[in-house]
FIMARZA-60576 format. One record per atom (N, C-alpha, C, O): atom name; x, y, z; residue number from 1. Coordinates in nm, 3 decimals. Atoms other than C-alpha are relative to their C-alpha. Layout:
BEGIN
<atom a="CA" xx="X" yy="Y" zz="Z" k="NUM"/>
...
end
This chain:
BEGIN
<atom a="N" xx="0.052" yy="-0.107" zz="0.080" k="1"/>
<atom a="CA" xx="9.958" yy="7.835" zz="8.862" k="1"/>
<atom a="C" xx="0.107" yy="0.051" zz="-0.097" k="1"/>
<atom a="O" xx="0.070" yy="0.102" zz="-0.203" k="1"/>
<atom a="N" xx="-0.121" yy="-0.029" zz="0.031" k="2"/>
<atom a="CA" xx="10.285" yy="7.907" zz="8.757" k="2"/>
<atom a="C" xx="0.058" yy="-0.063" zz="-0.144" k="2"/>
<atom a="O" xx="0.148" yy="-0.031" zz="-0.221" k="2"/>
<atom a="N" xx="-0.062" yy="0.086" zz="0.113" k="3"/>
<atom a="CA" xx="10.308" yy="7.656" zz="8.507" k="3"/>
<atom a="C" xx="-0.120" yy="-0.042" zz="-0.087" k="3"/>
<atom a="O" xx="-0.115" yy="-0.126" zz="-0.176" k="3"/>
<atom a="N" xx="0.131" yy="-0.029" zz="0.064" k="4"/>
<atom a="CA" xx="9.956" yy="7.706" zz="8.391" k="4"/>
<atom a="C" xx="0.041" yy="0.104" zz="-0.135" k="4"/>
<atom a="O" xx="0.039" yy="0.091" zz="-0.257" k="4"/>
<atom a="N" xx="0.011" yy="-0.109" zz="0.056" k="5"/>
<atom a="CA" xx="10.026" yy="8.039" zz="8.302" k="5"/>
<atom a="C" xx="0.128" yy="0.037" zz="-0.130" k="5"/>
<atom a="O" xx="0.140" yy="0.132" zz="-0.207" k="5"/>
<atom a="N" xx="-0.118" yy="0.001" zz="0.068" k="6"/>
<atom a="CA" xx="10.364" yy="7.932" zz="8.130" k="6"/>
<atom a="C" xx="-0.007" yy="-0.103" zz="-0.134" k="6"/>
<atom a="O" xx="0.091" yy="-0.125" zz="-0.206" k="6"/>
<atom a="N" xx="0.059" yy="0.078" zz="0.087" k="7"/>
<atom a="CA" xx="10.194" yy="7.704" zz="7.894" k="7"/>
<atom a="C" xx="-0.104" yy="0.016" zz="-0.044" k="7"/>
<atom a="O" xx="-0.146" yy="-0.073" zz="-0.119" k="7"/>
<atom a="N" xx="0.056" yy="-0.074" zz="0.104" k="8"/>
<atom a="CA" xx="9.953" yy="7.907" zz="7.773" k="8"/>
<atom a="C" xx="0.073" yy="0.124" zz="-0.083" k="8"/>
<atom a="O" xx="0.045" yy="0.157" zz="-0.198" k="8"/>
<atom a="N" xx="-0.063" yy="-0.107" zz="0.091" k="9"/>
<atom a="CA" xx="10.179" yy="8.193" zz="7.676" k="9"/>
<atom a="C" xx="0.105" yy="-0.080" zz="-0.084" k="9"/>
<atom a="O" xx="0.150" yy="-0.015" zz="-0.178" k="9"/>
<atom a="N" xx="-0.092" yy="0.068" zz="0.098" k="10"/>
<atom a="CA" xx="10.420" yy="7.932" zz="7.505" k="10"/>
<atom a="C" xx="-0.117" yy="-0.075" zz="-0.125" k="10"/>
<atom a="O" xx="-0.081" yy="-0.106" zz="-0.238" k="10"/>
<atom a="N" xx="0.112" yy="0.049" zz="0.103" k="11"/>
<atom a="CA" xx="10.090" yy="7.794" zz="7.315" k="11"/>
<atom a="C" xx="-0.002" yy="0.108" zz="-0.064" k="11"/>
<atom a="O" xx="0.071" yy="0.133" zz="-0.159" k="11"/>
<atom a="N" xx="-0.015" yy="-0.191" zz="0.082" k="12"/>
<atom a="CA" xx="10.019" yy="8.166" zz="7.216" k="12"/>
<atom a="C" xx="0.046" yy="-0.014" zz="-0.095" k="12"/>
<atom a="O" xx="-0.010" yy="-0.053" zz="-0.198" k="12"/>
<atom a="N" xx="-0.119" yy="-0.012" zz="0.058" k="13"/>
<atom a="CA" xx="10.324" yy="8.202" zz="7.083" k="13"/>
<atom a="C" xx="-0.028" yy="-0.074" zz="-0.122" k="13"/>
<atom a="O" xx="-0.066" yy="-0.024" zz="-0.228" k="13"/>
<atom a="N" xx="0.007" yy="0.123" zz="0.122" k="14"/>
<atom a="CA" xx="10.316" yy="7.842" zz="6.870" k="14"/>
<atom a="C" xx="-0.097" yy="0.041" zz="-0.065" k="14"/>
<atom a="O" xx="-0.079" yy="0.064" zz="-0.185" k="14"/>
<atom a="N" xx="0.095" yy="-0.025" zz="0.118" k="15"/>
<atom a="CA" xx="9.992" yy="7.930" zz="6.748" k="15"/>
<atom a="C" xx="0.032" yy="0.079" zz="-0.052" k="15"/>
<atom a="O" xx="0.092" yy="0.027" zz="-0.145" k="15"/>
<atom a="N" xx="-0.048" yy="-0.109" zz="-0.019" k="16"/>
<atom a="CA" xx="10.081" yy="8.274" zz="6.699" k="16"/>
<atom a="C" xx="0.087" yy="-0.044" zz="-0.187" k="16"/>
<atom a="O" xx="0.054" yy="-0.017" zz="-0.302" k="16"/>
<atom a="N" xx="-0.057" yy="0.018" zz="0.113" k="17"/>
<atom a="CA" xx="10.346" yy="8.133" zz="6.463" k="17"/>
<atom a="C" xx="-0.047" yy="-0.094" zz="-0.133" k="17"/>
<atom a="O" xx="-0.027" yy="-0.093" zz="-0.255" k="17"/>
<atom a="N" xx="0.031" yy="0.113" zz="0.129" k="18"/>
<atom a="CA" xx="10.210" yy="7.865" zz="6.275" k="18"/>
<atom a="C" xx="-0.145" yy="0.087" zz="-0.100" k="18"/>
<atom a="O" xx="-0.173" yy="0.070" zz="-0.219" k="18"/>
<atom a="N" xx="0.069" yy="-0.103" zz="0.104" k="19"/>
<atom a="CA" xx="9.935" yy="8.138" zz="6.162" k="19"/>
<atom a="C" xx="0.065" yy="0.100" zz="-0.071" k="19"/>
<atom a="O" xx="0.000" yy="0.165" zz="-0.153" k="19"/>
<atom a="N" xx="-0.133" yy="-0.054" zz="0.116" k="20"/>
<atom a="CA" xx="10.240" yy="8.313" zz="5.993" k="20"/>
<atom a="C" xx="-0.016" yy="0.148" zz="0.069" k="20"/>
<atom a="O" xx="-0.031" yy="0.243" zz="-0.007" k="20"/>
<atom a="N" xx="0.056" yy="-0.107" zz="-0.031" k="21"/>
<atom a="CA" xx="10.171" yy="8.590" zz="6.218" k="21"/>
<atom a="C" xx="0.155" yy="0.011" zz="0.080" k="21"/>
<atom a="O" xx="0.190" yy="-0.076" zz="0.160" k="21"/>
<atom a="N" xx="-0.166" yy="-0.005" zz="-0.034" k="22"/>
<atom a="CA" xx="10.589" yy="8.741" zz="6.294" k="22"/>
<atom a="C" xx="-0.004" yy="0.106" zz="0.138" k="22"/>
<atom a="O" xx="0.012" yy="0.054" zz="0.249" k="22"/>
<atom a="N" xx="0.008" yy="-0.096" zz="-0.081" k="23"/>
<atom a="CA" xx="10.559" yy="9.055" zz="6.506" k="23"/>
<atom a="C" xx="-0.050" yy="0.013" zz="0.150" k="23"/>
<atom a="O" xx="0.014" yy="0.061" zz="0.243" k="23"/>
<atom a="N" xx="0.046" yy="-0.006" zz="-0.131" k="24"/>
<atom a="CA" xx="10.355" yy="9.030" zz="6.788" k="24"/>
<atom a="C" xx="0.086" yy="-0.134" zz="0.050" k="24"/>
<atom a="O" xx="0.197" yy="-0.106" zz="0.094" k="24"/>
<atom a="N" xx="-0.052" yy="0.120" zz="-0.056" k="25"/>
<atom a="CA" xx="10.463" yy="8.651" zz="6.894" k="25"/>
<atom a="C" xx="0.137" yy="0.020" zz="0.054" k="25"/>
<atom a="O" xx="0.172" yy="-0.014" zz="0.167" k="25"/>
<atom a="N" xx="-0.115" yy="-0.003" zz="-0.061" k="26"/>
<atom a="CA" xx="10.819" yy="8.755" zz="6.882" k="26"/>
<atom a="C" xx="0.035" yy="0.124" zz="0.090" k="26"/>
<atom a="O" xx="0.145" yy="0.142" zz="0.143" k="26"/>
<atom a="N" xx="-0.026" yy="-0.122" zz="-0.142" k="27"/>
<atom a="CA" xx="10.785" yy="9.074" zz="7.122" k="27"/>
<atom a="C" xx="-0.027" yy="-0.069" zz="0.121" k="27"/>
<atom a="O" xx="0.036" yy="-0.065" zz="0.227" k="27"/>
<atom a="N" xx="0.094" yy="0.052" zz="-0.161" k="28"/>
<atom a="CA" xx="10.519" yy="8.863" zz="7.362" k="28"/>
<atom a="C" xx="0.120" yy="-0.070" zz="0.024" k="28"/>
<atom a="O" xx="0.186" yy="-0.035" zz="0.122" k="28"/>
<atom a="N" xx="-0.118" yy="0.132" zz="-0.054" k="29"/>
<atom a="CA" xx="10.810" yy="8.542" zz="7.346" k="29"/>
<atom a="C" xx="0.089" yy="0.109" zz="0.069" k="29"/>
<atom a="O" xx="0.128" yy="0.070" zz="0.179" k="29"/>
<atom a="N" xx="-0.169" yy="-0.054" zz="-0.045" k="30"/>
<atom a="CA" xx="11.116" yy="8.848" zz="7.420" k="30"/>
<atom a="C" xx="-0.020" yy="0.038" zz="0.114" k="30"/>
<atom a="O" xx="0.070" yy="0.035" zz="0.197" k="30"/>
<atom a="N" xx="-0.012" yy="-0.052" zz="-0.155" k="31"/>
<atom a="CA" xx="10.956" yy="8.995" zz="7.724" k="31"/>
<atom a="C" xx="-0.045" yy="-0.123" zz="0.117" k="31"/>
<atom a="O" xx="0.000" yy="-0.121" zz="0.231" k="31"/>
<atom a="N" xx="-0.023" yy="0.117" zz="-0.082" k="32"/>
<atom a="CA" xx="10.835" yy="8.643" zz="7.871" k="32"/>
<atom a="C" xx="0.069" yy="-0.070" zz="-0.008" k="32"/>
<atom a="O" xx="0.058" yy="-0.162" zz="0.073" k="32"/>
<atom a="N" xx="-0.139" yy="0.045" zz="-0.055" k="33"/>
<atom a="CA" xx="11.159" yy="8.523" zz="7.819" k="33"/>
<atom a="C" xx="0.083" yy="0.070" zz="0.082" k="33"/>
<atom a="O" xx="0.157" yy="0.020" zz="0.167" k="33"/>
<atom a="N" xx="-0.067" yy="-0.126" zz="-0.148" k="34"/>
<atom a="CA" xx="11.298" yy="8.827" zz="8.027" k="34"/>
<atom a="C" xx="-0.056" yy="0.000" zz="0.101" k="34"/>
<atom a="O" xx="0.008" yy="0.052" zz="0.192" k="34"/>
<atom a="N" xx="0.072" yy="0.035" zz="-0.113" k="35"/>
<atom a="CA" xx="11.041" yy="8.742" zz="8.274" k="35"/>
<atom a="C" xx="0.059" yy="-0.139" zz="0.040" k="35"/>
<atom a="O" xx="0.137" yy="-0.151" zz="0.135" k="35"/>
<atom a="N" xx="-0.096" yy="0.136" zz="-0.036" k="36"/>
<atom a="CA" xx="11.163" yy="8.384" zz="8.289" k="36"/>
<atom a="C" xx="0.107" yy="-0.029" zz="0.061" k="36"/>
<atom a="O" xx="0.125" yy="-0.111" zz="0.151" k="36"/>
<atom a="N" xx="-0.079" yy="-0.032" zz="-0.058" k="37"/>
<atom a="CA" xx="11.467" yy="8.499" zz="8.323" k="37"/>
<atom a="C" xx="0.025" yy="0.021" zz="0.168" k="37"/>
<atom a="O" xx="0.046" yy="-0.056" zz="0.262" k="37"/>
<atom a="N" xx="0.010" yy="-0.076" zz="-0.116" k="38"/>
<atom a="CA" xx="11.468" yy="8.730" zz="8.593" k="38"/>
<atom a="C" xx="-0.135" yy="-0.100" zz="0.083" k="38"/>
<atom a="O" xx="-0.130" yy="-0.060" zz="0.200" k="38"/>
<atom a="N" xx="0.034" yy="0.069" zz="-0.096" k="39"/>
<atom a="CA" xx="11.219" yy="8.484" zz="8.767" k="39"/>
<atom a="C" xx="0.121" yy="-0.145" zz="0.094" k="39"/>
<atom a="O" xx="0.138" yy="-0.176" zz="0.212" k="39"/>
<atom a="N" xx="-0.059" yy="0.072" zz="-0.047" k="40"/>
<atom a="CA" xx="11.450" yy="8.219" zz="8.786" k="40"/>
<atom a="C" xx="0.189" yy="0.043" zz="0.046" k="40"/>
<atom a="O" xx="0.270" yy="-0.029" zz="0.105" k="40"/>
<atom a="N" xx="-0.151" yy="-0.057" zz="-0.126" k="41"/>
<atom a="CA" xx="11.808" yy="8.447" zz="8.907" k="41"/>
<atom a="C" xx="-0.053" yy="0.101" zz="0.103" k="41"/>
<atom a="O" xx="0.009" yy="0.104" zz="0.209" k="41"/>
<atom a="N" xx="0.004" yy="-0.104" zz="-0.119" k="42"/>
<atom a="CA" xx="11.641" yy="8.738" zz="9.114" k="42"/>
<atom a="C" xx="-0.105" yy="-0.094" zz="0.060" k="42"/>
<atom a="O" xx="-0.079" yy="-0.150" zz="0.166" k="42"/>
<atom a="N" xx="0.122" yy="0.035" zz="-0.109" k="43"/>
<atom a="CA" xx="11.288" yy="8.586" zz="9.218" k="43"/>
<atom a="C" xx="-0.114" yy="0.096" zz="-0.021" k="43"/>
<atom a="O" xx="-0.132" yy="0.177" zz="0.070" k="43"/>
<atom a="N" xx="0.090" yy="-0.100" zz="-0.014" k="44"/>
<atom a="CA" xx="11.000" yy="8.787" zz="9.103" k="44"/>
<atom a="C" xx="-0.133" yy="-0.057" zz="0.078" k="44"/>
<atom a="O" xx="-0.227" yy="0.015" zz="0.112" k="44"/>
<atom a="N" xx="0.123" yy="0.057" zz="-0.067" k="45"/>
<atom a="CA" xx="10.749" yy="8.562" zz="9.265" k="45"/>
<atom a="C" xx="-0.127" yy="0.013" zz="-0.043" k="45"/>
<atom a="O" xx="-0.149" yy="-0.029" zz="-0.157" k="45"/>
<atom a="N" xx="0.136" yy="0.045" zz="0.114" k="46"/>
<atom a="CA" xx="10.384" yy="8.582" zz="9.176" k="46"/>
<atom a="C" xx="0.021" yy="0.096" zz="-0.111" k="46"/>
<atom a="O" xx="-0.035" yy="0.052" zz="-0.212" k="46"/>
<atom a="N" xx="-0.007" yy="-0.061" zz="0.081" k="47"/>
<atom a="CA" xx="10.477" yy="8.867" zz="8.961" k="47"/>
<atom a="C" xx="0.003" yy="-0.048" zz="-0.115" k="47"/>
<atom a="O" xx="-0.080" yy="-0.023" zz="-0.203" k="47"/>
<atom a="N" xx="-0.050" yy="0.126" zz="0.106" k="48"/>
<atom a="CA" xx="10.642" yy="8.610" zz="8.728" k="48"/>
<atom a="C" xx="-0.172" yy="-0.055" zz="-0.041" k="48"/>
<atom a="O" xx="-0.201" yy="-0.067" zz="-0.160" k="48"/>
<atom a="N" xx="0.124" yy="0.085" zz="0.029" k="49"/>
<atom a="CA" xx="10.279" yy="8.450" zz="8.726" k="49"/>
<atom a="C" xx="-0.082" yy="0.090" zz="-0.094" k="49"/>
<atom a="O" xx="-0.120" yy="0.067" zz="-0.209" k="49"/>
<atom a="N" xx="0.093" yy="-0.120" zz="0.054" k="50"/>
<atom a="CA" xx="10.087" yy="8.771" zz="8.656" k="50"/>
<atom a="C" xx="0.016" yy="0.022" zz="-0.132" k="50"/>
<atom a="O" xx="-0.071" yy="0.001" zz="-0.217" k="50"/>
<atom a="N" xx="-0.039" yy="-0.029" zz="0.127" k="51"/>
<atom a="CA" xx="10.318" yy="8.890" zz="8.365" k="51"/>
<atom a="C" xx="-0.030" yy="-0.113" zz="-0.134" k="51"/>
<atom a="O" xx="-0.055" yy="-0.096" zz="-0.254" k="51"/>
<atom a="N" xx="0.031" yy="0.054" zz="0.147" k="52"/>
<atom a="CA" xx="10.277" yy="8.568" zz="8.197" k="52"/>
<atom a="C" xx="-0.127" yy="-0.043" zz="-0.020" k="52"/>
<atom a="O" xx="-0.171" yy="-0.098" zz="-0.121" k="52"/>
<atom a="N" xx="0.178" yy="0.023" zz="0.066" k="53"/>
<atom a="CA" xx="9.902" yy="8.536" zz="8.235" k="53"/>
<atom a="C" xx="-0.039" yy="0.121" zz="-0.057" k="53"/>
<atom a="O" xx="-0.151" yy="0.124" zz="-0.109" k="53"/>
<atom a="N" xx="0.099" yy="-0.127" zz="0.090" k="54"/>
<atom a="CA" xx="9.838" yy="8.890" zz="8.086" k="54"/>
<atom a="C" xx="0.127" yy="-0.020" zz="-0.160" k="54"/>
<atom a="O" xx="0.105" yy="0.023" zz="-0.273" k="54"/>
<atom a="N" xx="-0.073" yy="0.061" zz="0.132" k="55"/>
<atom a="CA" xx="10.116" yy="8.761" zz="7.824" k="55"/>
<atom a="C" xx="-0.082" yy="-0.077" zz="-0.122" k="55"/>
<atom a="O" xx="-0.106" yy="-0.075" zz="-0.242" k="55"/>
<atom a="N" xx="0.094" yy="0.122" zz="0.104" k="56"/>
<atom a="CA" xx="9.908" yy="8.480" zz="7.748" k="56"/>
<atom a="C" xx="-0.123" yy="0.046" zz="-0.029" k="56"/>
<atom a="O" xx="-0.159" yy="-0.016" zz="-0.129" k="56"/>
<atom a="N" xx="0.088" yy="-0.023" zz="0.057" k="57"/>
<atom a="CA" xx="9.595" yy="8.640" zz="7.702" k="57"/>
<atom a="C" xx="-0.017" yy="0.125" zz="-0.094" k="57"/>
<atom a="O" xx="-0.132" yy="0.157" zz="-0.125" k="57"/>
<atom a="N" xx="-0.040" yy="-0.077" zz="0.092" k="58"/>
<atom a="CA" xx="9.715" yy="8.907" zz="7.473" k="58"/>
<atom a="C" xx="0.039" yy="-0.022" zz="-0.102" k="58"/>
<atom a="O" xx="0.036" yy="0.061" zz="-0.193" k="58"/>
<atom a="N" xx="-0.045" yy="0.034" zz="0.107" k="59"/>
<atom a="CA" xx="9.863" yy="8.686" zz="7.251" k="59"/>
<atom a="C" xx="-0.125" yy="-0.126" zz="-0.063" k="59"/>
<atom a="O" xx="-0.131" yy="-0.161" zz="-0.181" k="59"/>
<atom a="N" xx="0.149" yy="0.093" zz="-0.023" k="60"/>
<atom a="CA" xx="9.503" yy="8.418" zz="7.313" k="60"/>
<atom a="C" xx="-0.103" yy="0.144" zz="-0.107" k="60"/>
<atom a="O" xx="-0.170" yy="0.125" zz="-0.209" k="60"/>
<atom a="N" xx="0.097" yy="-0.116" zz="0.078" k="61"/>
<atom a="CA" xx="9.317" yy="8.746" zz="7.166" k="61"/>
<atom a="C" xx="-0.015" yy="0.025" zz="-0.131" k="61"/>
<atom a="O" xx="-0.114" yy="0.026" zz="-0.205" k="61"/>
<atom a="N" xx="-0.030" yy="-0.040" zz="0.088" k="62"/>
<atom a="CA" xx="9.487" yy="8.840" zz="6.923" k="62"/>
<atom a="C" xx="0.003" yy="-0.135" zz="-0.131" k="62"/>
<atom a="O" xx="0.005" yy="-0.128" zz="-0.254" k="62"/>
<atom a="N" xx="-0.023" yy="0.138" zz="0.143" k="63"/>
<atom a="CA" xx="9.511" yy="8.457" zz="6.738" k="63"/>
<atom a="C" xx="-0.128" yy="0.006" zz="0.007" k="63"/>
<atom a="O" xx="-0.169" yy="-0.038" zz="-0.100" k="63"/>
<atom a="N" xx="0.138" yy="0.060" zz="0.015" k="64"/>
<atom a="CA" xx="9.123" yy="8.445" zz="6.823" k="64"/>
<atom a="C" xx="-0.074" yy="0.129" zz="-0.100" k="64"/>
<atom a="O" xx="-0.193" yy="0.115" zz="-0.126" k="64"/>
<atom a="N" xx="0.032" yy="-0.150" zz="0.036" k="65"/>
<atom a="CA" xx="9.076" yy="8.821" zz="6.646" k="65"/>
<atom a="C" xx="0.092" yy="-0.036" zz="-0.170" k="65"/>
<atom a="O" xx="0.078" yy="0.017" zz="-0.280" k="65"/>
<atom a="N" xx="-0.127" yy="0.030" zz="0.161" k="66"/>
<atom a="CA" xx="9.370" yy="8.662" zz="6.353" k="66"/>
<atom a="C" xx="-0.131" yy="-0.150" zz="-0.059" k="66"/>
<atom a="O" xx="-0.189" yy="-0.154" zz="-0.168" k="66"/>
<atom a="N" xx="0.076" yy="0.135" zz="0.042" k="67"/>
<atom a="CA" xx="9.158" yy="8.326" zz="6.307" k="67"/>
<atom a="C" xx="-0.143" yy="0.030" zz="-0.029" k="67"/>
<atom a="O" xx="-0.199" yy="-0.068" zz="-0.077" k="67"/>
<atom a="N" xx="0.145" yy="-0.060" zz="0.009" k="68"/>
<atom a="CA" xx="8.780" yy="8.536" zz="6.285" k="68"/>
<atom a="C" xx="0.006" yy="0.052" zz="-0.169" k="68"/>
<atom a="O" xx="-0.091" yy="0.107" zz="-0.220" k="68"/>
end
């Protein structure tokens, strides 16, 4: 699940950018890279999962709300 949820918020993102869209993409990428982080030295466990599935569908919204 883990790596579900980590490859849709990195899609996000890509789309995100290639629709020339600067702002949101690079906040969603800074805090699921601080999630990343901190999953892989402390251990947040499913937390890590959670954060980046409401990552990814915030940034899924917003390209489907940018592309309408």
């Amino acid at each position: 699940m883990f790596y579900i949820a980590l490859g849709a918020w990195l899609a996000g993102v890509v789309v995100s950018w290639i629709n020339h869209n600067r702002k949101l993409p690079i906040s969603i990428f800074a805090v699921g890279s601080l999630v990343l982080a901190l999953q892989f030295t402390v251990g947040l466990g499913f937390l890590s999962v959670a954060v980046l599935a409401i990552l990814a569908a915030i940034i899924w919204i917003a390209n489907k709300l940018d592309m309408a």
